[in-house]
C-alpha positions as CSV (number, residue, x, y, z in Angstrom):
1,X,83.4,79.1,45.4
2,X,79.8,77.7,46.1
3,X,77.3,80.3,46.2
4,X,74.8,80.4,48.9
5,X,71.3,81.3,49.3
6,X,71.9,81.9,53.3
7,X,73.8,82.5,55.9
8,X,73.5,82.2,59.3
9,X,75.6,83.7,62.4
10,X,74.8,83.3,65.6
11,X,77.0,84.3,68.6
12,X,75.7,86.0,72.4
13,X,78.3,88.8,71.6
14,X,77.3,90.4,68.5
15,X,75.5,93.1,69.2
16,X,76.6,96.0,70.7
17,X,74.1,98.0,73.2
18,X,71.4,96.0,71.0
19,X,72.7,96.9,67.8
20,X,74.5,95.0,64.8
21,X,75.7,97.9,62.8
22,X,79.4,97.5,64.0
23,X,79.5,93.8,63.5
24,X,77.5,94.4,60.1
25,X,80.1,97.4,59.0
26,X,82.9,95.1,60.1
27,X,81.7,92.6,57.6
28,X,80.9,94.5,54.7
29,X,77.1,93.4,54.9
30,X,75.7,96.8,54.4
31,X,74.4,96.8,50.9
32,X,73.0,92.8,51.7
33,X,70.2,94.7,53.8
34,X,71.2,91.2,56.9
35,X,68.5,90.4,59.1
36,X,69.0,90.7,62.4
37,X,67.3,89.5,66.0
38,X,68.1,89.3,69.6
39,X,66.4,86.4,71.0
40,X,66.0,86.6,75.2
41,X,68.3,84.5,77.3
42,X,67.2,81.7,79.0
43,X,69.3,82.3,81.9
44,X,67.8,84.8,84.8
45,X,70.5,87.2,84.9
46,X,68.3,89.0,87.9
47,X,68.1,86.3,90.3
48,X,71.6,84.6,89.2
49,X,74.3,86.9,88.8
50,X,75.5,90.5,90.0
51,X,77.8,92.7,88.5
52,X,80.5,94.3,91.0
53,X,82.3,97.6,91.1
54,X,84.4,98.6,94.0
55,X,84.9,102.4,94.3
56,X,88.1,102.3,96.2
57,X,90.1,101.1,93.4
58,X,92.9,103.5,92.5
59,X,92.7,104.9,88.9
60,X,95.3,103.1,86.7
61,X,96.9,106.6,85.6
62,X,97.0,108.0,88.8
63,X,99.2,105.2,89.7
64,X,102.1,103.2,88.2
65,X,101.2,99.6,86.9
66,X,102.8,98.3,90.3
67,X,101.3,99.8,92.8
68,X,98.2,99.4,90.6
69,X,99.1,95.8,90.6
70,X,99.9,95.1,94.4
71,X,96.3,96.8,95.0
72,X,94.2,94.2,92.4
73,X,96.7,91.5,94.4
74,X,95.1,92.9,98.0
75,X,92.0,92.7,96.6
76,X,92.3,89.0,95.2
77,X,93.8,87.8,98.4
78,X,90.6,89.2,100.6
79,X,88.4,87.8,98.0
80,X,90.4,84.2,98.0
81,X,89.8,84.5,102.0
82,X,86.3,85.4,102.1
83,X,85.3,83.1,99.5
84,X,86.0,79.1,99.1
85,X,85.0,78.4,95.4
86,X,86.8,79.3,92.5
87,X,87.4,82.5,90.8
88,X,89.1,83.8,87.1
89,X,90.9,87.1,86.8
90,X,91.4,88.5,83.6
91,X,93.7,90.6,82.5
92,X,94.6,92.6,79.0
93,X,98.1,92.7,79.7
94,X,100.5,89.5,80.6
95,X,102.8,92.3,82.3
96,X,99.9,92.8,84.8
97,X,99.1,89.3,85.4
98,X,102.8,88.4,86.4
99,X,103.2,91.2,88.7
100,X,100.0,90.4,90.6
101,X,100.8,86.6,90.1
102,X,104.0,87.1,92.0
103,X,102.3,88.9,94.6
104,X,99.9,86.4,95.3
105,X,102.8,83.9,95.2
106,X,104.8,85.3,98.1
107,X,101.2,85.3,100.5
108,X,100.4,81.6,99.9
109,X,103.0,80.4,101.6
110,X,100.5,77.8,103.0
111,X,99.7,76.8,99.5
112,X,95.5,76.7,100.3
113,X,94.6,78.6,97.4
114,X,95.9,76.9,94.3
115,X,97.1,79.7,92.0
116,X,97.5,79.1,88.4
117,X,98.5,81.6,86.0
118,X,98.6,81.8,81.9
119,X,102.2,81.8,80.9
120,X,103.2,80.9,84.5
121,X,102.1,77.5,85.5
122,X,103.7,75.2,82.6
123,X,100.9,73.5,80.2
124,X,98.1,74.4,77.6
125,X,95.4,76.2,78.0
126,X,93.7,72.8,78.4
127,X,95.8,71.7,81.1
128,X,95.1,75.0,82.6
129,X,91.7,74.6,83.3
130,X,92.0,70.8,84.0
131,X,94.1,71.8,86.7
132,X,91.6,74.4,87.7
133,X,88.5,71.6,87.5
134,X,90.0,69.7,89.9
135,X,91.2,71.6,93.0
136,X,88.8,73.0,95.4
137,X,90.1,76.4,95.9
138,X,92.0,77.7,93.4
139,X,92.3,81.1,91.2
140,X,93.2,81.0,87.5
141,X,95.0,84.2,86.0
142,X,94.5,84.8,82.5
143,X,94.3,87.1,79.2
144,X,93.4,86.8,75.8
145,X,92.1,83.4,74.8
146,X,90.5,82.9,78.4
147,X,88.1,84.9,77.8
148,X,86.3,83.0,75.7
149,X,85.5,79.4,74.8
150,X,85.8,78.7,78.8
151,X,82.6,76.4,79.8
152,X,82.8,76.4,83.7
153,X,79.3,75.6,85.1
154,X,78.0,75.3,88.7
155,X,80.8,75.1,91.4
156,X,83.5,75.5,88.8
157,X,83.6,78.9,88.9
158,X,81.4,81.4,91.3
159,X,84.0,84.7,90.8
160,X,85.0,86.4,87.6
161,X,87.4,89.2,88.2
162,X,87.8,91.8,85.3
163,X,91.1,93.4,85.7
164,X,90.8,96.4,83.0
165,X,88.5,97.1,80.5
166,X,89.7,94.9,77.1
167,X,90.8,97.6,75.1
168,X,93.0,96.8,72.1
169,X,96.6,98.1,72.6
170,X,96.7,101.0,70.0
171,X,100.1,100.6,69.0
172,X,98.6,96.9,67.3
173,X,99.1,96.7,63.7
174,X,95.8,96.0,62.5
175,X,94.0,98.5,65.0
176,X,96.2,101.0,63.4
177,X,94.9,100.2,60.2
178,X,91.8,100.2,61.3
179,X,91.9,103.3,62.8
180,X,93.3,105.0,59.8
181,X,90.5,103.6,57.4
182,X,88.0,105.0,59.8
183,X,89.7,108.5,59.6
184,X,90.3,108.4,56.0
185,X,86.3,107.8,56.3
186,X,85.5,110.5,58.9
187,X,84.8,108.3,61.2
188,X,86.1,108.1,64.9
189,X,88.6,105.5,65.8
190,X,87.8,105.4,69.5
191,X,83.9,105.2,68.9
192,X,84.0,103.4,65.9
193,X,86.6,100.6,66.0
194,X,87.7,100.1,70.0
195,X,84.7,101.2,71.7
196,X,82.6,98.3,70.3
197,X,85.4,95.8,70.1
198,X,86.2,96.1,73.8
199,X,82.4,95.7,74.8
200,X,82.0,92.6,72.7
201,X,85.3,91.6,74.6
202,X,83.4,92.7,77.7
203,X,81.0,90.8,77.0
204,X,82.5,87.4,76.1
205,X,84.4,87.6,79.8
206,X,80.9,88.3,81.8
207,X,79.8,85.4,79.9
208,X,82.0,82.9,81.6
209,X,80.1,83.2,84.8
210,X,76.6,81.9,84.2
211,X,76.8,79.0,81.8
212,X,73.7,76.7,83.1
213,X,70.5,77.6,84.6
214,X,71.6,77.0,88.1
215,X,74.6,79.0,88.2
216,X,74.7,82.0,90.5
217,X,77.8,83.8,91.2
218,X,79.2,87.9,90.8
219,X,81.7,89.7,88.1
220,X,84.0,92.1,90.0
221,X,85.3,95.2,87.5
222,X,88.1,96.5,88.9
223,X,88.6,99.5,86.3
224,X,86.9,102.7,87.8
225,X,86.4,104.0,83.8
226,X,83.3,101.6,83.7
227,X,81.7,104.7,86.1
228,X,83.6,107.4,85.9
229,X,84.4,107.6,82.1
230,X,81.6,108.6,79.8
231,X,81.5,105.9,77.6
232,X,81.4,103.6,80.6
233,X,78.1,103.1,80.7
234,X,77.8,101.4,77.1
235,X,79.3,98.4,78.9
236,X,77.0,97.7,81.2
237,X,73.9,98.9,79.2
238,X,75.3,96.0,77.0
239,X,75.0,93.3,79.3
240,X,71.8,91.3,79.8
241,X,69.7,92.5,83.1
242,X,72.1,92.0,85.9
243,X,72.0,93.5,89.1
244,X,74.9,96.5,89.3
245,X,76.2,97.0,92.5
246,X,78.9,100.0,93.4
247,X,81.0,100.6,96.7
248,X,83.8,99.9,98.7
249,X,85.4,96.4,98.2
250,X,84.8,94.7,101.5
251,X,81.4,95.7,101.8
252,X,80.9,94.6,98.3
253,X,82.8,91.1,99.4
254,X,81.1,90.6,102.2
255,X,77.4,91.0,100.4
256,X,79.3,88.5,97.8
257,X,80.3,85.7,100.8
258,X,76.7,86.3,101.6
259,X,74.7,86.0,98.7
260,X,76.8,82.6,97.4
């Protein structure tokens, strides 16, 4: 293999609460002393986007993942009514999506809000978001790969819903491993491993919103554990300086109806 004098990696999810020490642990840089920097975005976070977290969403263990479900469907069927652009809900689970999916199905009878949905609506991921590109009002479902590598600027997308904080599920192979090295080390699992891997995942989904310099729209987080947990915080400290704004959903919708 060619040696190399240099490397280079860039990404706008790297760091972690403005470090690099999980991303250069992860890699096995820490006896190549890396250099790292932040360099400022060039979008204005203050002015163009807002960060949304309704209060009177239920905790998901004080409620089954249906009733959890048919509230997140409420809540996406007032936001689909109060707003006319287009909006993508992510979700960690595909069990989730298909619950609220169906829920949302069985209240359009009208068909005015095009709903598409990952695994659901037949075709690619491509085809997905073509379909998405070209209706007017519609809502696009998704986990996993959508959220990142999604380029939706201007009126292509105004709403990013984030279902649950993306935590890996535990009971994944390599997490296991993962966490086991980290214990065999000392370390802590939940700090070490999926603490930082769900902010950078975190991260990549609040950066589908503002993807040009005259984008403006809001990210809803429906998972109370981003305010009530203590580690919550790390996720929004993470984020560039956006706006935070807590309270009930329809006040929060309303200010959002107002503000597009």
């Amino acid at each position: 293999m060619q040696r190399k004098k240099s490397v280079i990696l860039t990404s706008a999810t790297l760091a972690v609460n403005g470090s690099f020490s999980f991303q250069i642990k992860r890699l096995g840089l820490e006896d190549f002393a890396p250099q790292t920097s932040i360099i400022g975005s060039p979008f204005n976070y203050k002015e163009q986007a807002r960060l949304l977290i309704p209060t009177d969403i239920p905790a998901i263990k004080e409620v089954t993942m249906e009733q959890f479900s048919y509230e997140v469907a409420k809540k996406l069927w007032r936001l689909s009514s109060m707003t006319e652009g287009k909006t993508l809900v992510l979700f960690t689970s595909y069990e989730m999506l298909r619950i609220v999916y169906d829920f949302m199905r069985k209240w359009n009878e009208d068909h005015i809000l095009h709903l598409i949905g990952q695994g659901i609506t037949s075709g690619s991921r491509v085809k997905l978001m073509k379909m998405f590109k070209q209706s007017e009002q519609a809502m696009l479902f998704g986990t996993s790969s959508f959220w990142e590598g999604i380029d939706l600027p201007g009126n292509e997308l105004t709403t990013v819903v984030i279902v649950r904080l993306p935590f890996s599920p535990p009971d994944d192979p390599l997490i296991q491993a993962q966490f086991e090295k980290v214990k065999e080390e000392g370390g802590n699992p939940f700090m070490d491993i999926s603490l930082p891997q769900a902010i950078i995942r975190f991260k990549q989904g609040f950066g589908r919103l503002i993807r040009s310099m005259t984008d403006k729209g809001a990210v809803f987080v429906f998972d109370r554990r981003i305010t009530s947990s203590r580690y919550g915080k790390q996720f929004i400290l993470s984020l560039p300086d956006v706006p935070v704004y807590k309270g009930e959903f329809d006040q929060l919708l309303k200010d959002h109806h107002t503000y597009l």
